[in-house]
FIPALUM-332819 format. One record per residue (C-alpha): residue number from 1; residue in one letter; x, y, z. Coordinates in steps of 0.2 Angstrom, whole numbers, plus 5000, padded with zeros to 4 digits. Example, Ala and Ser with C-alpha at 12.3 -4.5 7.8 and 13.67 -1.06 7.14 Angstrom:
2
  num  residu  east  north    up
    1       a  5062   4978  5039
    2       s  5068   4995  5036
REM end
This chain:
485
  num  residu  east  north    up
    1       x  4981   5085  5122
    2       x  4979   5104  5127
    3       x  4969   5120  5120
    4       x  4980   5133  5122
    5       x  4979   5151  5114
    6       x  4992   5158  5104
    7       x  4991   5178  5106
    8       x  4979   5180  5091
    9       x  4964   5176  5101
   10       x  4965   5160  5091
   11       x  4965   5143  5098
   12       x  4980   5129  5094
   13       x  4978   5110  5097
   14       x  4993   5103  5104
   15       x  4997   5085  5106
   16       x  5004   5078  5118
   17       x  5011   5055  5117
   18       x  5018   5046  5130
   19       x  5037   5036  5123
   20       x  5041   5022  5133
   21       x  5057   5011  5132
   22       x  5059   4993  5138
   23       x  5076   4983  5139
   24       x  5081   4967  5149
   25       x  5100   4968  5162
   26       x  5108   4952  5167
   27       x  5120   4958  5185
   28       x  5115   4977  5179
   29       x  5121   4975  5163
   30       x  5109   4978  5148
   31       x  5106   4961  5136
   32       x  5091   4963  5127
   33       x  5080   4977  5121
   34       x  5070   4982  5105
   35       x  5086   4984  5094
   36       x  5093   4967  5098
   37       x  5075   4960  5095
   38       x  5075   4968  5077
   39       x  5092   4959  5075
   40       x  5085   4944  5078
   41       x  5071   4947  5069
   42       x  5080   4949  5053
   43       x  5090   4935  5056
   44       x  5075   4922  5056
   45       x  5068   4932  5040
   46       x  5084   4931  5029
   47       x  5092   4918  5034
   48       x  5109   4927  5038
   49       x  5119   4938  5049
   50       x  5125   4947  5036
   51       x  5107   4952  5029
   52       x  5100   4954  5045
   53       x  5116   4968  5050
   54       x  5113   4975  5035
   55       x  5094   4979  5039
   56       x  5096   4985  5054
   57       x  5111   4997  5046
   58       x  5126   4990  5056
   59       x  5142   4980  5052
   60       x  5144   4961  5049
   61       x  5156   4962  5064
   62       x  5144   4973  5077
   63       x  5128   4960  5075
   64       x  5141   4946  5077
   65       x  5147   4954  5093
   66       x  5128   4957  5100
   67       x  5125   4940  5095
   68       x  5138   4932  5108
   69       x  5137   4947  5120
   70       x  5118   4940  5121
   71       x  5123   4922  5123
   72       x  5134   4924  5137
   73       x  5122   4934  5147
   74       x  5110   4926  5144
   75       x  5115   4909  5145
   76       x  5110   4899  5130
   77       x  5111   4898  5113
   78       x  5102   4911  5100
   79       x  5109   4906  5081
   80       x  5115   4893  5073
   81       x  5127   4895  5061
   82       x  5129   4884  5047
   83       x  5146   4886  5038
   84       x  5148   4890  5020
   85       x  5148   4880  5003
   86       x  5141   4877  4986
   87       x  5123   4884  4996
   88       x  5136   4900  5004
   89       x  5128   4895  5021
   90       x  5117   4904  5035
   91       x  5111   4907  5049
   92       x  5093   4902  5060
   93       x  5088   4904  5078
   94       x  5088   4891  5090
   95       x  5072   4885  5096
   96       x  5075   4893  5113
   97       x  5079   4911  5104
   98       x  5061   4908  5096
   99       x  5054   4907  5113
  100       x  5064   4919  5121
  101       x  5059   4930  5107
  102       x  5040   4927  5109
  103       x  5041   4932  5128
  104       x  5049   4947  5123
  105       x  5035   4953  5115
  106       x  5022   4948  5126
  107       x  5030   4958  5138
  108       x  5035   4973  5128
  109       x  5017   4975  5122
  110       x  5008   4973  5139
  111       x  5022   4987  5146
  112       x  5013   4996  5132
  113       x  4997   4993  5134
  114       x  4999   4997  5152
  115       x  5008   5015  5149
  116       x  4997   5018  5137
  117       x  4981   5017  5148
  118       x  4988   5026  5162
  119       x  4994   5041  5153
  120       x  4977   5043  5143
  121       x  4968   5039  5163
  122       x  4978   5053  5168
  123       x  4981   5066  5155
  124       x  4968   5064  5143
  125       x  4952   5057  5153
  126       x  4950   5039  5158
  127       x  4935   5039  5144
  128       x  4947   5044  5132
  129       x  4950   5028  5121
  130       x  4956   5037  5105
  131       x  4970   5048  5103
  132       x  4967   5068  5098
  133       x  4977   5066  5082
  134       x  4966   5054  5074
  135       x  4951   5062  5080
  136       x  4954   5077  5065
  137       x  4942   5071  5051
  138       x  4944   5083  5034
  139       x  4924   5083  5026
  140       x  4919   5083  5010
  141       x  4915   5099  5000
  142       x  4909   5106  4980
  143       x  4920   5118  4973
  144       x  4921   5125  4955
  145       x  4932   5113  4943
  146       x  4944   5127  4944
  147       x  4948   5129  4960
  148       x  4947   5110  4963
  149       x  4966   5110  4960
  150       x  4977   5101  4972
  151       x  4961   5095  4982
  152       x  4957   5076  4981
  153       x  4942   5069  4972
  154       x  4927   5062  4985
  155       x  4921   5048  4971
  156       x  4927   5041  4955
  157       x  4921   5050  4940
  158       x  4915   5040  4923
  159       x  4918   5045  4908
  160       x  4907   5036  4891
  161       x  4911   5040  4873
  162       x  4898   5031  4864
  163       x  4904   5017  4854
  164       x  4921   5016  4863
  165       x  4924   5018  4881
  166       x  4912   5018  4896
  167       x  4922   5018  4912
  168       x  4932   5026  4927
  169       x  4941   5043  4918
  170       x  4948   5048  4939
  171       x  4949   5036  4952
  172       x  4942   5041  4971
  173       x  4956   5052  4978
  174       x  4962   5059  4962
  175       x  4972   5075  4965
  176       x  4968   5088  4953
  177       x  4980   5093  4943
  178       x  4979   5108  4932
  179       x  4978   5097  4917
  180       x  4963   5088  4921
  181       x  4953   5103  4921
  182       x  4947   5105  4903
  183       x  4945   5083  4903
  184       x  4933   5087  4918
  185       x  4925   5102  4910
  186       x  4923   5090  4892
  187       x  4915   5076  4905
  188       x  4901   5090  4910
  189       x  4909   5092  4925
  190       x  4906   5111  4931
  191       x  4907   5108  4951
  192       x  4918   5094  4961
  193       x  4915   5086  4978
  194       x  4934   5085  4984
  195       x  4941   5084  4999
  196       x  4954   5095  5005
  197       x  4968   5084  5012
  198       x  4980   5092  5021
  199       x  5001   5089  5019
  200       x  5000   5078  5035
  201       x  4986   5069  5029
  202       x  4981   5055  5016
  203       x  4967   5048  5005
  204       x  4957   5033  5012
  205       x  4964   5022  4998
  206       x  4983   5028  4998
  207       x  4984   5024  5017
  208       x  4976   5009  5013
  209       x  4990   5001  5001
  210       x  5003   5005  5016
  211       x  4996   4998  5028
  212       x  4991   4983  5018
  213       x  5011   4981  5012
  214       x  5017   4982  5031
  215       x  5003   4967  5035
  216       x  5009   4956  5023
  217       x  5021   4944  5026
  218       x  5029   4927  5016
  219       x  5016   4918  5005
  220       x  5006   4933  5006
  221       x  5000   4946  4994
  222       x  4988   4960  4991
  223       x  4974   4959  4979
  224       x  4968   4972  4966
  225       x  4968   4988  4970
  226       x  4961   4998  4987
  227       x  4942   5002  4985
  228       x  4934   5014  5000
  229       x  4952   5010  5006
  230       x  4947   4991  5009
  231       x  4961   4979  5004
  232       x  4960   4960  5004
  233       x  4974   4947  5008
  234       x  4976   4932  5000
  235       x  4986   4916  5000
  236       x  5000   4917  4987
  237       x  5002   4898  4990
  238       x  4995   4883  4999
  239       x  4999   4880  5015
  240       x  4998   4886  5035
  241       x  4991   4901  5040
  242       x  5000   4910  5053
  243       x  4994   4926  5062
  244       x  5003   4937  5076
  245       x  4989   4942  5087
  246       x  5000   4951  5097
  247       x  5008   4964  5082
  248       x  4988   4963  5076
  249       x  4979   4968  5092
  250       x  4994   4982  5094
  251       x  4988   4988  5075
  252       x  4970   4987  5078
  253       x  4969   4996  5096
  254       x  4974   5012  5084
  255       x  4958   5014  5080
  256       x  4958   5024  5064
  257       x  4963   5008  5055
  258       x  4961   4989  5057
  259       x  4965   4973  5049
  260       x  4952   4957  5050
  261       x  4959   4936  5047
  262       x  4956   4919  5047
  263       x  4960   4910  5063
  264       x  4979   4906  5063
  265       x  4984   4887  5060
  266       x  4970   4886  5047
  267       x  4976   4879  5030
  268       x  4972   4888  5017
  269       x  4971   4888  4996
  270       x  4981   4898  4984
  271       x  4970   4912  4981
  272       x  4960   4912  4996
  273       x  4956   4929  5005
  274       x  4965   4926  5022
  275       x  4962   4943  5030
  276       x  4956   4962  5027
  277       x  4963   4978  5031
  278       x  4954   4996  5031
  279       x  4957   5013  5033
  280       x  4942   5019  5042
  281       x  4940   5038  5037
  282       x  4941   5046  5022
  283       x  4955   5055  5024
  284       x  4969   5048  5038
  285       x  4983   5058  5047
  286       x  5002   5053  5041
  287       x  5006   5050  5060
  288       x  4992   5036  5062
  289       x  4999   5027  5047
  290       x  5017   5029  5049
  291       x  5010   5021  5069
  292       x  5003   5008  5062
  293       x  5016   5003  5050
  294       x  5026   5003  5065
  295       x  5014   4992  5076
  296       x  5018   4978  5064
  297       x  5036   4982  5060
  298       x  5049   4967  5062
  299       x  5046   4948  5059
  300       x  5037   4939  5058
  301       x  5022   4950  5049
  302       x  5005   4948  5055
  303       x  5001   4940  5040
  304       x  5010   4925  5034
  305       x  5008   4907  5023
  306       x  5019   4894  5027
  307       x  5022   4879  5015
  308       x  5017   4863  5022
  309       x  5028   4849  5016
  310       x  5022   4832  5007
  311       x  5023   4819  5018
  312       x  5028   4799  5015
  313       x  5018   4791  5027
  314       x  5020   4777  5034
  315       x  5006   4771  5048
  316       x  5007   4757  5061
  317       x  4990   4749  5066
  318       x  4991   4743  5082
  319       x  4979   4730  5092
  320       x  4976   4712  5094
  321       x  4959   4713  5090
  322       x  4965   4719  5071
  323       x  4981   4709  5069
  324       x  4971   4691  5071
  325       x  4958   4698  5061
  326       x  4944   4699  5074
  327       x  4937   4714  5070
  328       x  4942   4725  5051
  329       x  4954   4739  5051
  330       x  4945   4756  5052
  331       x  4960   4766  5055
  332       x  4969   4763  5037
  333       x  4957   4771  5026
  334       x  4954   4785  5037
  335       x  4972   4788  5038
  336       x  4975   4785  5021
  337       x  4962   4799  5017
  338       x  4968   4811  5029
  339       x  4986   4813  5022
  340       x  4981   4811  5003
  341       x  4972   4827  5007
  342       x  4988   4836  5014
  343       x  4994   4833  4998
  344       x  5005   4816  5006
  345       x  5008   4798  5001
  346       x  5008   4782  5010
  347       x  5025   4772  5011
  348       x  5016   4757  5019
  349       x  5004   4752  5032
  350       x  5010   4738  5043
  351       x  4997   4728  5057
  352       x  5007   4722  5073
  353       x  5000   4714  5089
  354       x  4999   4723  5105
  355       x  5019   4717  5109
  356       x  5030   4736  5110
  357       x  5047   4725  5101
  358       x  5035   4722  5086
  359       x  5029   4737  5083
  360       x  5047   4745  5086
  361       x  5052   4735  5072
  362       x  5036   4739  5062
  363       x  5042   4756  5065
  364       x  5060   4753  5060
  365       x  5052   4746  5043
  366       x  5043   4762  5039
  367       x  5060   4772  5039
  368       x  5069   4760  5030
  369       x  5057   4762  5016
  370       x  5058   4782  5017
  371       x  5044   4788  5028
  372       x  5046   4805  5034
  373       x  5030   4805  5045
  374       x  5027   4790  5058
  375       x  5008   4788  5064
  376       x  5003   4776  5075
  377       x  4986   4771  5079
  378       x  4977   4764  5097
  379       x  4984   4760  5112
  380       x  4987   4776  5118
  381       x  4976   4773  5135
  382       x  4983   4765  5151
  383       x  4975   4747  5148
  384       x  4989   4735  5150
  385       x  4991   4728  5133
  386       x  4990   4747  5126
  387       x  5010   4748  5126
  388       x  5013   4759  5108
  389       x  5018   4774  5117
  390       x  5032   4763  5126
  391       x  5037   4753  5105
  392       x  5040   4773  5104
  393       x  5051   4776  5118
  394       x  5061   4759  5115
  395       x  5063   4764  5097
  396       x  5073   4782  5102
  397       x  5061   4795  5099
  398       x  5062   4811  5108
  399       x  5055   4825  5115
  400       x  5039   4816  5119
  401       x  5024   4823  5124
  402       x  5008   4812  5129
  403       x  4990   4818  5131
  404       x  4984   4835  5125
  405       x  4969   4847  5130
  406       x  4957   4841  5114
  407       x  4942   4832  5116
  408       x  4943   4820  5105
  409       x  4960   4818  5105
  410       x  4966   4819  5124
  411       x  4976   4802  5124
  412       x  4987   4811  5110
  413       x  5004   4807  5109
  414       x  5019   4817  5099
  415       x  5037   4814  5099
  416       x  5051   4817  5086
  417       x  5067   4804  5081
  418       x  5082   4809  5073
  419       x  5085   4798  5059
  420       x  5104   4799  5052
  421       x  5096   4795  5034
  422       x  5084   4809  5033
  423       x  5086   4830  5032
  424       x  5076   4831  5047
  425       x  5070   4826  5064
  426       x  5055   4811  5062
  427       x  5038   4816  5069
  428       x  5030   4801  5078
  429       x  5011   4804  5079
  430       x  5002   4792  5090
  431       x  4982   4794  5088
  432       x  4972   4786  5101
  433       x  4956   4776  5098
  434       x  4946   4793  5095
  435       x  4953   4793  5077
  436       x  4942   4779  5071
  437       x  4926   4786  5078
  438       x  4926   4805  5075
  439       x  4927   4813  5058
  440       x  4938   4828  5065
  441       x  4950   4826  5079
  442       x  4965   4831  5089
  443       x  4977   4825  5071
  444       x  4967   4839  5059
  445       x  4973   4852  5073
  446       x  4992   4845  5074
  447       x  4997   4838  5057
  448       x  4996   4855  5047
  449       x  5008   4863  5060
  450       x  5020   4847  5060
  451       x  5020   4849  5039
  452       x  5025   4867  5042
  453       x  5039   4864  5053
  454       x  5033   4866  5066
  455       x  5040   4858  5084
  456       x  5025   4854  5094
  457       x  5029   4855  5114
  458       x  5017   4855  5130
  459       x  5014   4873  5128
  460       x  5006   4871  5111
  461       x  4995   4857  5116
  462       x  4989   4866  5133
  463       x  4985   4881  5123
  464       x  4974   4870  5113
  465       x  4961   4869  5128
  466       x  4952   4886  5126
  467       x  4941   4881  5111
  468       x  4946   4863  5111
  469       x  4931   4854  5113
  470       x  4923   4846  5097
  471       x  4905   4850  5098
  472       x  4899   4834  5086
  473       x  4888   4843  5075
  474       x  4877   4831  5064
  475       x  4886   4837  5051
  476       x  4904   4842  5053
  477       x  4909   4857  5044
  478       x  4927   4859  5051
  479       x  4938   4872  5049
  480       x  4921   4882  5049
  481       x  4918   4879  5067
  482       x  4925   4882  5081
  483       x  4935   4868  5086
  484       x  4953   4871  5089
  485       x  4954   4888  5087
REM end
C-alpha cells in the first residue's frame, strides 16, 4: 500500500496484492496446476466428467483429454470410469488421485502462506498482519429520515400497533428507500443512525449469508437468518463431520471474517450446530468477500456431513479362556452396544478358541450370513496363542494395517476383504484386549470413519498420535474431550 498525492493536494490510498501461480512439470512439461485441480475437484463432487467439464466451462472432449494427459505424466491412475446403463454411469477418483489431490493443496497453500508473508515483510512492514483494504471501516452516523435514502440502517427498527402487531418494521441493514420514509416518519422516526456503505462495500449481514453459502458443503445448511452477521451451520443429516482445515485456516487468516466448527470426524445429529461464521465489521469491503469465497472455492467445502452407513455386524470372540467358559464374555455386550448406537445390527456373534483355521471359519460364517463389518476381539498382542491377526491374513483380507498411535487402542488392527457377494470391500476390525476395559477407545475413533467410506491407511492412524492419549477421566464424557482429536 502506498500514500500518494494526486495533484489536488489531496491524498489517494493505493493498493498494492501480491498474485502467485503454482503448477507441477513432469520432463519440463506442465501436468498439474489449479485448473486441473478444480477439474478434478468437480469430478469427485458430481460424480461425472461431463458435469465436472461443464463447471469448469469446457468441453466433454477437453477434461477427457486433461484426464489422460495427466495419467500418462504422471503415472497412475486418476478416474475411474464406470460405463453406462439403466444408472447412465459415472465417474470417481481413484484413491491415489485423492491423495495426490490433498498434497496439492498442502503445497499450494503453504507457497501462499509463504509469498504472502514475505511481500507484507517487505512491502507493507513485517508487523503488518492485515491487509490495507480491509483495514477501511465505514462508522455509524444520525441523519434526518429524509436524507437517510440509499444509506443502510445501523439497528433494526420495531414497529407496535396496539392490539395487532409488535415487531421488527426494518431489519439491520435496511437500505432506505424513498418509500419508507413516511412508514418511518408514522413510527416516530425523525432522525436515523445509518451507515453509509459504499458501492464496493456491504452490510455485516449480507456479507454474512455469502460467506456462509461458500462454507457449506453436502449434509450441510444454513440456519435462520444472519443476525450481527453471525450465521450457524447445522447438520442437515446424521452422520460424519468433515472439515478442510486447510481451505478454513486459508479463510480465517483474512481477518475481516472467520468461521468456528466442531473437530472433524465427530459424529453429529440432524439439527446440530456444527460450525459458525461471522463477518467481523459492520460494513465489509466486496474484495474481502469475494477473497474469502474464493479461499474456499472447490471441493470438498470446509463444511461437510457425510452419511455413515448401517452396518450388519458380525463379531468373533476370540480366547481360550472364553471359549471353555472360564471366565464370562465381556466383549459381546460391549460390542453389541457400540454398533446399536451407529445405528447397526448384529448378524451373529460366534466364540472360537485361540486356533487361526477356527476363527478363519468363524469369519467365513459371518459373511455367509450377510455381515458387512467383521470385528474381532483379543489376541491382538504377540503372546503366542494370540494368532487372530494371522485367521485374518489366512482368510484373504487386504491392505492390513496393525497397531496404531491410540492409547488405549495401540495393538489395533484394520484390514479390508473383497467379498464377490457384497457392493463393497469388507472391513475387518481387530480390537485388542483394551476394548473390554476402557469405556472409549481406539474403535470410537475408527468405526465412524469406516461407516462413511472411509479407507483407513497407516497415515490416518499415525496422524492419530497428536491428541491420542485417553486421559481416563472418572467420568468419561467423549466426544467432549480431547481424545482423538
Amino acid at each position: 500500500m502506498q500514500l500518494i498525492h494526486n495533484g489536488n493536494g489531496m491524498e489517494q490510498r493505493m493498493t498494492m496484492e501480491i498474485r502467485s501461480k503454482l503448477w507441477i512439470e513432469v520432463d519440463g512439461q506442465p501436468v498439474f496446476g489449479r485448473g486441473r485441480r478444480f477439474l478434478l475437484e468437480s469430478i469427485d463432487k458430481h460424480g461425472s466428467i461431463t458435469q465436472a467439464a461443464k463447471e469448469v466451462n469446457i468441453s466433454y472432449r477437453k477434461a477427457w483429454g486433461y484426464i489422460k494427459a495427466m495419467e500418462k505424466r504422471l503415472g497412475f491412475a486418476l478416474v475411474d470410469c464406470q460405463a453406462g446403463g439403466k444408472d447412465g454411469g459415472g465417474a470417481s477418483l481413484t484413491e491415489e488421485a485423492k491423495q495426490f489431490l490433498k498434497k496439492y493443496r498442502m503445497l499450494e497453500q503453504g507457497i501462499h502462506e509463504l509469498v504472502d508473508d514475505r511481500f507484507r515483510k517487505i512491502f507493507g512492514g513485517a508487523d503488518n498482519n492485515v491487509s490495507e483494504l480491509s483495514c477501511s471501516r465505514s462508522g455509524g452516523m444520525t441523519v434526518p429520515v429524509s436524507a437517510a435514502i440509499g444509506m443502510a440502517l445501523a439497528h433494526d427498527i420495531t414497529e407496535i400497533r396496539k392490539d395487532e402487531f409488535k415487531g421488527r418494521a426494518f431489519r439491520k441493514g435496511h437500505i432506505v428507500r424513498p418509500d419508507d420514509v413516511e412508514h418511518l416518519q408514522r413510527l416516530g422516526k425523525e432522525n436515523l443512525f445509518v451507515l453509509s456503505i459504499q458501492e464496493d462495500e456491504m452490510h455485516e449481514d449480507e456479507a454474512a449469508a455469502l460467506i456462509a453459502d461458500a462454507l457449506k458443503g453436502k449434509g450441510v445448511s444454513v440456519s435462520g437468518e444472519p443476525k450481527e452477521g453471525k450465521l450457524n451451520l447445522v447438520a442437515s443429516r446424521r452422520g460424519l463431520l468433515k472439515i478442510n482445515t486447510e481451505a478454513l485456516r486459508r479463510f480465517n487468516r483474512l481477518g475481516e471474517v472467520m468461521c468456528a466448527s466442531l473437530h472433524g470426524n465427530t459424529v453429529v445429529l440432524e439439527g446440530q450446530v456444527v460450525a459458525a461464521t461471522r463477518a467481523i465489521p459492520l460494513v465489509v469491503k466486496k474484495a474481502i468477500i469475494e477473497k474469502a469465497v474464493q479461499a474456499v472455492h472447490g471441493w470438498p467445502r470446509v463444511v461437510e456431513v457425510i452419511p455413515m452407513r448401517q452396518p450388519k455386524a458380525g463379531i468373533v470372540i476370540t480366547g481360550n479362556e472364553v471359549y471353555h467358559g472360564r471366565i464370562a464374555d465381556a466383549f459381546g455386550p460391549i460390542m453389541s452396544r457400540k454398533i446399536s448406537e451407529l445405528g447397526g445390527s448384529i448378524v451373529g456373534i460366534h466364540y472360537a478358541p485361540d486356533d487361526e483355521k477356527i476363527i478363519e471359519e468363524k469369519l467365513r460364517d459371518l459373511l455367509a450370513q450377510g455381515a458387512d463389518l467383521l470385528i474381532t476381539t483379543g489376541g491382538m498382542s504377540v503372546d503366542p496363542d494370540d494368532v487372530t491377526r494371522f485367521a485374518i491374513r489366512q482368510l484373504g483380507a487386504k491392505d492390513i494395517t496393525y497397531g496404531s498411535a491410540v492409547l488405549p487402542g495401540a495393538m489395533f488392527l484394520i484390514a479390508y476383504l473383497d467379498d464377490p457377494s457384497a457392493a463393497r470391500s469388507v472391513p475387518i476390525i481387530g480390537i485388542p484386549a483394551c476394548g473390554m476395559y476402557h469405556k472409549t477407545t481406539i474403535f470410537d475413533i475408527i468405526v465412524p470413519r469406516v461407516l462413511a467410506g472411509e479407507l483407513i491407511v497407516r497415515d490416518d492412524l499415525a496422524a492419530l498420535g497428536h491428541g491420542g492419549l485417553c486421559l481416563h477421566c472418572a467420568e468419561c464424557r467423549y466426544p467432549v474431550c480431547p481424545f482423538g482429536k
